[in-house]
C-alpha atoms as an extended CHARMM CRD file, in Angstrom:
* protein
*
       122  EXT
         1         1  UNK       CA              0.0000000000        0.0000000000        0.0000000000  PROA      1               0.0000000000
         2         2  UNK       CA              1.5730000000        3.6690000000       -0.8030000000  PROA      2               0.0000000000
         3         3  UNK       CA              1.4640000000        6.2800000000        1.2080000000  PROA      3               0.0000000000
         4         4  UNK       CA             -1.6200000000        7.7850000000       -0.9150000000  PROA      4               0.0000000000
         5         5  UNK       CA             -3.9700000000        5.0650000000       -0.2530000000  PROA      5               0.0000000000
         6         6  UNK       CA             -6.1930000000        3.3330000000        2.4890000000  PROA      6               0.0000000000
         7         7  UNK       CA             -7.6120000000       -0.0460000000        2.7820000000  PROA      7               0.0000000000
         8         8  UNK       CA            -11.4290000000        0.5520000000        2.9350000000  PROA      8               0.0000000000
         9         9  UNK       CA            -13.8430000000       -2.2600000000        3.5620000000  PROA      9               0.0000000000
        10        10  UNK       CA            -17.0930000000       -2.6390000000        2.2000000000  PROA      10              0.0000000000
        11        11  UNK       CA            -20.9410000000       -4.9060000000        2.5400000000  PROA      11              0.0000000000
        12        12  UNK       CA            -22.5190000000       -5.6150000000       -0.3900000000  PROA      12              0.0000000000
        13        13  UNK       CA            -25.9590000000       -6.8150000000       -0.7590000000  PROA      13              0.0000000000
        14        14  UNK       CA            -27.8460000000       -7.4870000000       -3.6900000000  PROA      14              0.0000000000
        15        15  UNK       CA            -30.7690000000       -5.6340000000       -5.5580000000  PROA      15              0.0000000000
        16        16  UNK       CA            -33.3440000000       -6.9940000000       -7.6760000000  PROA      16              0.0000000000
        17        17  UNK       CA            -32.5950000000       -5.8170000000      -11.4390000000  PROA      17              0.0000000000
        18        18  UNK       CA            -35.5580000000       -3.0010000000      -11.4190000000  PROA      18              0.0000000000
        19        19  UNK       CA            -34.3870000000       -1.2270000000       -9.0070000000  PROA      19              0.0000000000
        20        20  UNK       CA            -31.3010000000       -1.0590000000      -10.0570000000  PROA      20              0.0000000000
        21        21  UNK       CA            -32.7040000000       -0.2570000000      -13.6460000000  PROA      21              0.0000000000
        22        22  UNK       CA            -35.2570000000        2.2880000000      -11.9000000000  PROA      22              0.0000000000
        23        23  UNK       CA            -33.0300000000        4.1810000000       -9.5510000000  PROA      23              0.0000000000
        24        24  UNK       CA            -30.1520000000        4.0460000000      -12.2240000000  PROA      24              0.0000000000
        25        25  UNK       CA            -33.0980000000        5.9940000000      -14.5670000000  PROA      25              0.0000000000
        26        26  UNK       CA            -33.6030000000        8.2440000000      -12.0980000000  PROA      26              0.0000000000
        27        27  UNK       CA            -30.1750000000        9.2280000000      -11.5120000000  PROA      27              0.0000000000
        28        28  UNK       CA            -29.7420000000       10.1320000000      -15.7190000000  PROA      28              0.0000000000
        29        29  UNK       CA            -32.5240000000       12.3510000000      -14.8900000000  PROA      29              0.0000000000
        30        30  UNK       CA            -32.2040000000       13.9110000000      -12.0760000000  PROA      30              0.0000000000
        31        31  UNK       CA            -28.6010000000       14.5540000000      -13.4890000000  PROA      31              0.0000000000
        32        32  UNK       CA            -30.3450000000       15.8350000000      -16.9050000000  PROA      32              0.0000000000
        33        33  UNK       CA            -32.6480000000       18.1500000000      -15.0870000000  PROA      33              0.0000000000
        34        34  UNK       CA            -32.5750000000       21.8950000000      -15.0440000000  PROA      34              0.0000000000
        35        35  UNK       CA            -34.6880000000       21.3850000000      -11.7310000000  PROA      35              0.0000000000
        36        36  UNK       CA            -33.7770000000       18.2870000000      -10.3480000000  PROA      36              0.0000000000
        37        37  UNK       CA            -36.1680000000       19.3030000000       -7.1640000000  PROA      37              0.0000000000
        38        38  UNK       CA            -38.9190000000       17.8160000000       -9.4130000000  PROA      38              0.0000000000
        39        39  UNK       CA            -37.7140000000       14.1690000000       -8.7220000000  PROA      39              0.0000000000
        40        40  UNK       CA            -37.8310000000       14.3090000000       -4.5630000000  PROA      40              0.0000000000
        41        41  UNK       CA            -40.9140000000       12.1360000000       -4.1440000000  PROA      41              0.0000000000
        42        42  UNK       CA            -38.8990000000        9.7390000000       -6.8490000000  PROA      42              0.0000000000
        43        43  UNK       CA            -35.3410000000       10.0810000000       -4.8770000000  PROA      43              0.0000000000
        44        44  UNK       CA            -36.9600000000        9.5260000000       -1.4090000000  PROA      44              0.0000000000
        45        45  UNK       CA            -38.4080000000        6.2960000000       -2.6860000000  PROA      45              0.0000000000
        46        46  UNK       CA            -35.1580000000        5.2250000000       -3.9930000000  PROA      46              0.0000000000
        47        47  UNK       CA            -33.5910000000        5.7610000000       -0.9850000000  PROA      47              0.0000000000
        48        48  UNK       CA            -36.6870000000        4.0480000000        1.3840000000  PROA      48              0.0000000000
        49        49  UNK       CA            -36.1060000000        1.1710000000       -0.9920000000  PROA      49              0.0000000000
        50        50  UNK       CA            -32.5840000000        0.8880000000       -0.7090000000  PROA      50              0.0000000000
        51        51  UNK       CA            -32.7280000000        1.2290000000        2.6490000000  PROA      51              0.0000000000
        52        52  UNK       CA            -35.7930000000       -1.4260000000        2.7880000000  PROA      52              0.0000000000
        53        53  UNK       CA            -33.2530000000       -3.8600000000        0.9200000000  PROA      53              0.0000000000
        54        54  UNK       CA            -30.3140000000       -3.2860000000        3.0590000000  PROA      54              0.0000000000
        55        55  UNK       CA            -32.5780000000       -3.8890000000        6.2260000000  PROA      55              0.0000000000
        56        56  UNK       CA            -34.1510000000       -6.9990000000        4.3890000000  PROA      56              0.0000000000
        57        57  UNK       CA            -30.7670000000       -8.4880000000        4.0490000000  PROA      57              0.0000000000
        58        58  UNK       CA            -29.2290000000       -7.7880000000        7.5980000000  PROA      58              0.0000000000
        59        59  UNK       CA            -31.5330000000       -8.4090000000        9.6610000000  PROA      59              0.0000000000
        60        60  UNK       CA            -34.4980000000      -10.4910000000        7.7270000000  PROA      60              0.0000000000
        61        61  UNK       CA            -32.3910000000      -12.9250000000        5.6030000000  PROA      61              0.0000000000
        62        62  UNK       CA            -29.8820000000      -13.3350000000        8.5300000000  PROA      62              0.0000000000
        63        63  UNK       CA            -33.0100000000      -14.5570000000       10.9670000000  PROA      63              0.0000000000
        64        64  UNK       CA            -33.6760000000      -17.0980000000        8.1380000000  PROA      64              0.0000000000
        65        65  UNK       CA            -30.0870000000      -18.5780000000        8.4090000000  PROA      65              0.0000000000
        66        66  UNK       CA            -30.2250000000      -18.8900000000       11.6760000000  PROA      66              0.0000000000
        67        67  UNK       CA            -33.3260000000      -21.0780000000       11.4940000000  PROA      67              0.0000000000
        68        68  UNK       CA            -35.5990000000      -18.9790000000       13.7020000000  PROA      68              0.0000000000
        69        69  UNK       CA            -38.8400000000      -19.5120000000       14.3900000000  PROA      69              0.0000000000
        70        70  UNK       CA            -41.4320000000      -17.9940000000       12.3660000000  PROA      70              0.0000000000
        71        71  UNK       CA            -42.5160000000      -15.6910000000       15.1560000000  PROA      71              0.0000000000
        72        72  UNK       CA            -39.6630000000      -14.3970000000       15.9910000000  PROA      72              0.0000000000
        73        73  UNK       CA            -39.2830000000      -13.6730000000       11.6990000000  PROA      73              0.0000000000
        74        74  UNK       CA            -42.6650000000      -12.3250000000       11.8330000000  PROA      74              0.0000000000
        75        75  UNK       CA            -42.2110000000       -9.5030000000       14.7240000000  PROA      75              0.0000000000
        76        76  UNK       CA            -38.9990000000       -8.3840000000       13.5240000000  PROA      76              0.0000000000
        77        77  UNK       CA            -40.6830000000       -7.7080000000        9.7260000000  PROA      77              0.0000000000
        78        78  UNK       CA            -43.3870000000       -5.9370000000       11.8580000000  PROA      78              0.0000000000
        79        79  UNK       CA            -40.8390000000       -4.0830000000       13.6780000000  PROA      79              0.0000000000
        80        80  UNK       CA            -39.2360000000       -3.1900000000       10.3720000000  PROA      80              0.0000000000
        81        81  UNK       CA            -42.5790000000       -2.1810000000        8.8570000000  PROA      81              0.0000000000
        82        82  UNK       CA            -42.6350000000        0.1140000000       11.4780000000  PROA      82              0.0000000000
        83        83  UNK       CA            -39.3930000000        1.6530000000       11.1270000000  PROA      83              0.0000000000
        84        84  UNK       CA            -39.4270000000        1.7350000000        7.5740000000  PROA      84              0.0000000000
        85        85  UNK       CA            -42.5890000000        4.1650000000        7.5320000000  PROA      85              0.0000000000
        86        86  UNK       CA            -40.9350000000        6.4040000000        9.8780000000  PROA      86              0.0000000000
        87        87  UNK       CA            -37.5760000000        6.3200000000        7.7640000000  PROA      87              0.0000000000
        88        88  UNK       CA            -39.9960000000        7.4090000000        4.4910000000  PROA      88              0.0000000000
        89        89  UNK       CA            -41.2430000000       10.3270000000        6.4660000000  PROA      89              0.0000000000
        90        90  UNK       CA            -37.8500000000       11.6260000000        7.8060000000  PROA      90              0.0000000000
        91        91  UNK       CA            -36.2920000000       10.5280000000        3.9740000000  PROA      91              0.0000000000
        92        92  UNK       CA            -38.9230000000       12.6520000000        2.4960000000  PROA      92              0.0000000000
        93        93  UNK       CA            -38.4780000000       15.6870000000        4.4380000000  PROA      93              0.0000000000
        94        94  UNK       CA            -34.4200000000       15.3290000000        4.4990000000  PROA      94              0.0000000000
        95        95  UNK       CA            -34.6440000000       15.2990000000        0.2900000000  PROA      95              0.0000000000
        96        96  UNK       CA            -37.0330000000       17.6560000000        0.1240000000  PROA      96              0.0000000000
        97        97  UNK       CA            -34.6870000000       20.2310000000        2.0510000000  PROA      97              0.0000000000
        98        98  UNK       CA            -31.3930000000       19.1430000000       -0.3450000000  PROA      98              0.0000000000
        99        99  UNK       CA            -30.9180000000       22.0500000000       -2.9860000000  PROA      99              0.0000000000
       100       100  UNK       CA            -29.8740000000       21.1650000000       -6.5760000000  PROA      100             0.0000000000
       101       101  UNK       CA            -26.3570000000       20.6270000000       -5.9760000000  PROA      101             0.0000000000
       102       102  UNK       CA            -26.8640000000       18.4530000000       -2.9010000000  PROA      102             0.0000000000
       103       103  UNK       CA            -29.6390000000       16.0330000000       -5.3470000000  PROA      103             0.0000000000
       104       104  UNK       CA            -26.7860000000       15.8150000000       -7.6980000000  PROA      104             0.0000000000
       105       105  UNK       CA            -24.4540000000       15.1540000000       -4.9130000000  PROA      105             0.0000000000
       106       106  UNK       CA            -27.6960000000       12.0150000000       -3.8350000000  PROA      106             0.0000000000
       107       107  UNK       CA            -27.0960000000       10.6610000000       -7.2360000000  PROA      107             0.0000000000
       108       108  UNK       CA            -23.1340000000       10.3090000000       -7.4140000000  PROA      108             0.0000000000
       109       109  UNK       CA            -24.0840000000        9.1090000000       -3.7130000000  PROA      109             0.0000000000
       110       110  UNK       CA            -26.0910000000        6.4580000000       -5.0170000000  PROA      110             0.0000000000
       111       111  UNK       CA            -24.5690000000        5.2560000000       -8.0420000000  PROA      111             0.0000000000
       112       112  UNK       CA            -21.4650000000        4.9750000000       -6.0510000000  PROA      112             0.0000000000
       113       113  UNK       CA            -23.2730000000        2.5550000000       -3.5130000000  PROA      113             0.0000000000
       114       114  UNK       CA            -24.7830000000        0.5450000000       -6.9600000000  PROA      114             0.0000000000
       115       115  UNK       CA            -22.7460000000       -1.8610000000       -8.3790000000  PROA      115             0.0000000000
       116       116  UNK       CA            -23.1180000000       -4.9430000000      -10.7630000000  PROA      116             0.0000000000
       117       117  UNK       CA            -21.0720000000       -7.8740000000      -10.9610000000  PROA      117             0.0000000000
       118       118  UNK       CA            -21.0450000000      -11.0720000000      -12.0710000000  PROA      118             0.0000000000
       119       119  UNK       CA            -21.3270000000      -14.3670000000      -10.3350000000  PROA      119             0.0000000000
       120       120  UNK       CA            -21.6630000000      -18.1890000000      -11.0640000000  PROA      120             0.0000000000
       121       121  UNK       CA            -25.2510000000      -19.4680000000      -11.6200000000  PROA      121             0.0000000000
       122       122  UNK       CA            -25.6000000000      -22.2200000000       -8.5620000000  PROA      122             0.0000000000
């Protein structure tokens, strides 16, 4: 390693091809836009369903691993129901307060977090 880099580590989780084809849209036109403001209720959602994914995988797919019980599965989607509609109203007002450059900013934000790759077919 030189002296002008770091080691940075990173969790990946995947996304279902239309949201990555839908928020990838959105970012060539928020990035295209001579108001970008337009697009909040759009970005939010992006971002609530990114986060929803994220959350899905963590927590969700990791309480299916370990084999728990369906209960226990079933009040910890509840609880993330719950959180997840107060997350959209917080997301909302948060975007709604970013001014153009700050959207743009969202969007290099996001496509940085997007990535595709291949892998074998198991």
């Amino acid at each position: 390693m030189s002296e002008d880099t770091t080691v940075k580590h990173f969790v990946h989780f995947e996304i279902s091809d239309e949201l990555y084809e839908r928020v990838t849209k959105l970012i060539t036109k928020v990035r295209a836009s001579d108001r970008p403001q337009k697009y909040e209720k759009e970005i939010a959602q992006a971002v609530l369903d990114l986060v929803g994914v994220g959350f899905h995988f963590f927590f969700i797919d990791t309480l299916k691993k370990l084999n728990t019980g369906v209960i226990i599965q079933n009040t910890a989607k509840m609880g993330l129901n719950t959180l997840t509609r107060s997350m959209g109203i917080v997301i909302k007002r948060v975007v709604k307060s970013l001014n153009r450059e700050q959207l743009i900013k969202a969007t290099d934000i996001m496509e940085e977090m997007m990535e595709t790759k291949e892998v074998p077919i198991s």
